[in-house]
MARFI-847088 format. One record per residue (C-alpha): residue number from 1; residue in three letters; chain; x, y, z. Coordinates in Angstrom, 1 decimal. Layout:
// residues N
NUM;ALA;A;X;Y;Z
...
//
This chain:
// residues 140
1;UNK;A;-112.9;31.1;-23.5
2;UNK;A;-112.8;27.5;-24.5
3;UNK;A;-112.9;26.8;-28.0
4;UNK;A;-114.1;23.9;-29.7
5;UNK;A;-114.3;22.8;-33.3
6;UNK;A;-113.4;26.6;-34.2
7;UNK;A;-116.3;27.5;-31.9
8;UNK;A;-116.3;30.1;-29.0
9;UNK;A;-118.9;32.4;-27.3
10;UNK;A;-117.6;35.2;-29.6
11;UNK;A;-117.5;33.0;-33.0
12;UNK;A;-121.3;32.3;-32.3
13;UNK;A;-121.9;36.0;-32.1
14;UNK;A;-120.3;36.4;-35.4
15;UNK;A;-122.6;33.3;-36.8
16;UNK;A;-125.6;34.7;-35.5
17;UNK;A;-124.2;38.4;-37.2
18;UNK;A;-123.5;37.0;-40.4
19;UNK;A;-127.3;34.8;-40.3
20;UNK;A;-129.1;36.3;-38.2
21;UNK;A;-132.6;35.5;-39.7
22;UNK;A;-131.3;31.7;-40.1
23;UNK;A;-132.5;30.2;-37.0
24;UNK;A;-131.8;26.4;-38.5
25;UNK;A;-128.2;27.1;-37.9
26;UNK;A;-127.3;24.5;-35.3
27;UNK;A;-124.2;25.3;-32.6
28;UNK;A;-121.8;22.6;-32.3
29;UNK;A;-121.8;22.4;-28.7
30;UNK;A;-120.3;19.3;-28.3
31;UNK;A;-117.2;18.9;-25.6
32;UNK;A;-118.4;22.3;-23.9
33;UNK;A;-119.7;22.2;-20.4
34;UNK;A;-123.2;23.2;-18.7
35;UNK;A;-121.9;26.3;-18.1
36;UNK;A;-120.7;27.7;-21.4
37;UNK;A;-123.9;25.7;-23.5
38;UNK;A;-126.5;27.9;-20.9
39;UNK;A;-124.0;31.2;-21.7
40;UNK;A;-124.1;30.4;-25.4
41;UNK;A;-127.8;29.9;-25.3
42;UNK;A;-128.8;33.0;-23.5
43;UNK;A;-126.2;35.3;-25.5
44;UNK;A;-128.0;34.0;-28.6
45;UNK;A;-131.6;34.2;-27.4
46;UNK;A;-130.6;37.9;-26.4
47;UNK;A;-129.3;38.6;-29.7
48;UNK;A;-132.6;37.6;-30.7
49;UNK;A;-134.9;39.6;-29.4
50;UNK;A;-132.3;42.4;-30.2
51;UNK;A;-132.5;41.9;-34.1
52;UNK;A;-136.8;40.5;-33.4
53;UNK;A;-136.9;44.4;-31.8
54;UNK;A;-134.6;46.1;-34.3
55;UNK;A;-137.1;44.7;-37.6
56;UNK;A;-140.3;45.8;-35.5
57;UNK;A;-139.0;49.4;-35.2
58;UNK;A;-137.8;49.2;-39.1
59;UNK;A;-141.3;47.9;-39.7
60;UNK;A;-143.1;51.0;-37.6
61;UNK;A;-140.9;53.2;-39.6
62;UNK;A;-141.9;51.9;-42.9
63;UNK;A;-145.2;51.9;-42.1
64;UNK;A;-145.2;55.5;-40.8
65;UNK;A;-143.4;56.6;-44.1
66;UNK;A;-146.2;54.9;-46.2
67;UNK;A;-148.6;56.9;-43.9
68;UNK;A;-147.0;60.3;-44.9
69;UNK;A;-146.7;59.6;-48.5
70;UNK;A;-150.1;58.5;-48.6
71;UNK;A;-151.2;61.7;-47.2
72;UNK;A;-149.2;63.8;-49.4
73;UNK;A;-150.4;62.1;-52.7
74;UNK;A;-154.1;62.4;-51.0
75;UNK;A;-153.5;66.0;-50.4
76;UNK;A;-151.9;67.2;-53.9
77;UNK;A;-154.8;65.1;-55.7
78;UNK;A;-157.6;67.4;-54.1
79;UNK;A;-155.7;70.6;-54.3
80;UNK;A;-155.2;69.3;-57.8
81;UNK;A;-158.7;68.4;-58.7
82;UNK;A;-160.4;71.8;-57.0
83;UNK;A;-157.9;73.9;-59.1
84;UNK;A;-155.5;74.7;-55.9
85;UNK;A;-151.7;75.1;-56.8
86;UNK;A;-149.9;73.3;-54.1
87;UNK;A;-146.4;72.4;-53.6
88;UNK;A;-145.5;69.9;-50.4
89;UNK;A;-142.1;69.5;-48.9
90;UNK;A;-141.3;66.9;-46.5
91;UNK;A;-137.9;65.8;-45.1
92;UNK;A;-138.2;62.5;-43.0
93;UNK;A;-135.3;61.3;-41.0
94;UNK;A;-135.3;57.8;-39.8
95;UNK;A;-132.6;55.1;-38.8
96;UNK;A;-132.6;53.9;-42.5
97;UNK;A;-131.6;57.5;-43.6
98;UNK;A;-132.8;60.9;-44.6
99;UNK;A;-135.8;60.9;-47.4
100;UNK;A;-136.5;64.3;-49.2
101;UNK;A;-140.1;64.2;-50.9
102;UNK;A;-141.6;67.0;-53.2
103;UNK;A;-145.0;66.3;-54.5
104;UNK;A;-147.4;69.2;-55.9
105;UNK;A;-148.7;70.5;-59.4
106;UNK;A;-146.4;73.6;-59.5
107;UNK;A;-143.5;74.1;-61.3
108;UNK;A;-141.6;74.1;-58.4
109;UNK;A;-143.0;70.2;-57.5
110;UNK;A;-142.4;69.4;-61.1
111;UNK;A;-138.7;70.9;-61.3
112;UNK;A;-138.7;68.7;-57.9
113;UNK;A;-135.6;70.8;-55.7
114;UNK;A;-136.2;71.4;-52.1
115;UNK;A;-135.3;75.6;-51.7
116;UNK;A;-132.5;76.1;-49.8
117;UNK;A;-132.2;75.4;-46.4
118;UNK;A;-133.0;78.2;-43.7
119;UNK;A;-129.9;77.7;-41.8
120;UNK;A;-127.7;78.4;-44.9
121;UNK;A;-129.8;82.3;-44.8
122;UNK;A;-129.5;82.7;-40.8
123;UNK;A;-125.0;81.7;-41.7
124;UNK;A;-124.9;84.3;-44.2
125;UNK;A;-126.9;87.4;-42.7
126;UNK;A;-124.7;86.8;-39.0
127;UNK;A;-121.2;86.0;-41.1
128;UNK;A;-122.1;90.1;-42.8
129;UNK;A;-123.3;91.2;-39.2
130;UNK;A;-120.1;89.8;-38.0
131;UNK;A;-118.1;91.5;-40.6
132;UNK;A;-119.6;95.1;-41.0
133;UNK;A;-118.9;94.5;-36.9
134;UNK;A;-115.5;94.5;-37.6
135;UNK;A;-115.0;96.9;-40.1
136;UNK;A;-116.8;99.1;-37.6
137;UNK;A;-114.4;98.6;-34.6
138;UNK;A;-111.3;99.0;-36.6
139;UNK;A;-111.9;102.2;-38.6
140;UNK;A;-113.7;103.7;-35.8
//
């Protein structure tokens, strides 16, 4: 690749990583041909719409988060004001991360611990099956 002024197709890709939301960031383009100003220009425009589609999809997530929130506090505020006991449990997984949310008006909401995890159960009763297995083959 030529390089000019410290600039080459990879050294914009690293600009347009490290600013991506600047678009007033100007490429010094001078003393590269047609050729390598069109490549530089379509890698860029690509890289883009890759970040323009990668904040719409964070947006959708955020707003689908607010959604479920919003229907949880909805939910424990009419169990609450009708008297019902209710605990609500959600585990959300999105490309930001795993969120855990307890909401209720039980003293398991209010001590705010998700019980233990199913799989942990389903380990433990198959490692015992596995071992009282065992101790049946070898003294028998």
């Amino acid at each position: 690749m030529r390089e000019h002024h410290k600039l080459t197709l990879s050294n914009e890709k690293a600009l347009a990583k490290n600013w991506p939301w600047d678009l007033s960031v100007e490429l010094d383009i001078d003393g590269l041909g047609e050729e390598e100003v069109r490549t530089l220009k379509k890698e860029r425009a690509q890289e883009m719409i890759r970040l323009e589609a990668k904040a719409n999809d964070l947006v959708m997530e955020n707003k689908a988060m607010e959604g479920t929130l919003t229907t949880m506090v909805d939910h424990t505020a009419r169990a609450s004001a009708d008297g019902t006991a209710v605990t609500l449990t959600r585990k959300i997984k999105d490309t930001l991360g795993e969120t855990e949310v307890i909401m209720g008006n039980t003293e398991t909401a209010r001590r705010g611990k998700f019980s233990r995890d199913y799989n942990f159960a389903y380990f433990l009763v198959a490692g015992v099956v596995v071992v009282v297995i065992v101790l049946a083959l070898v003294s028998g």
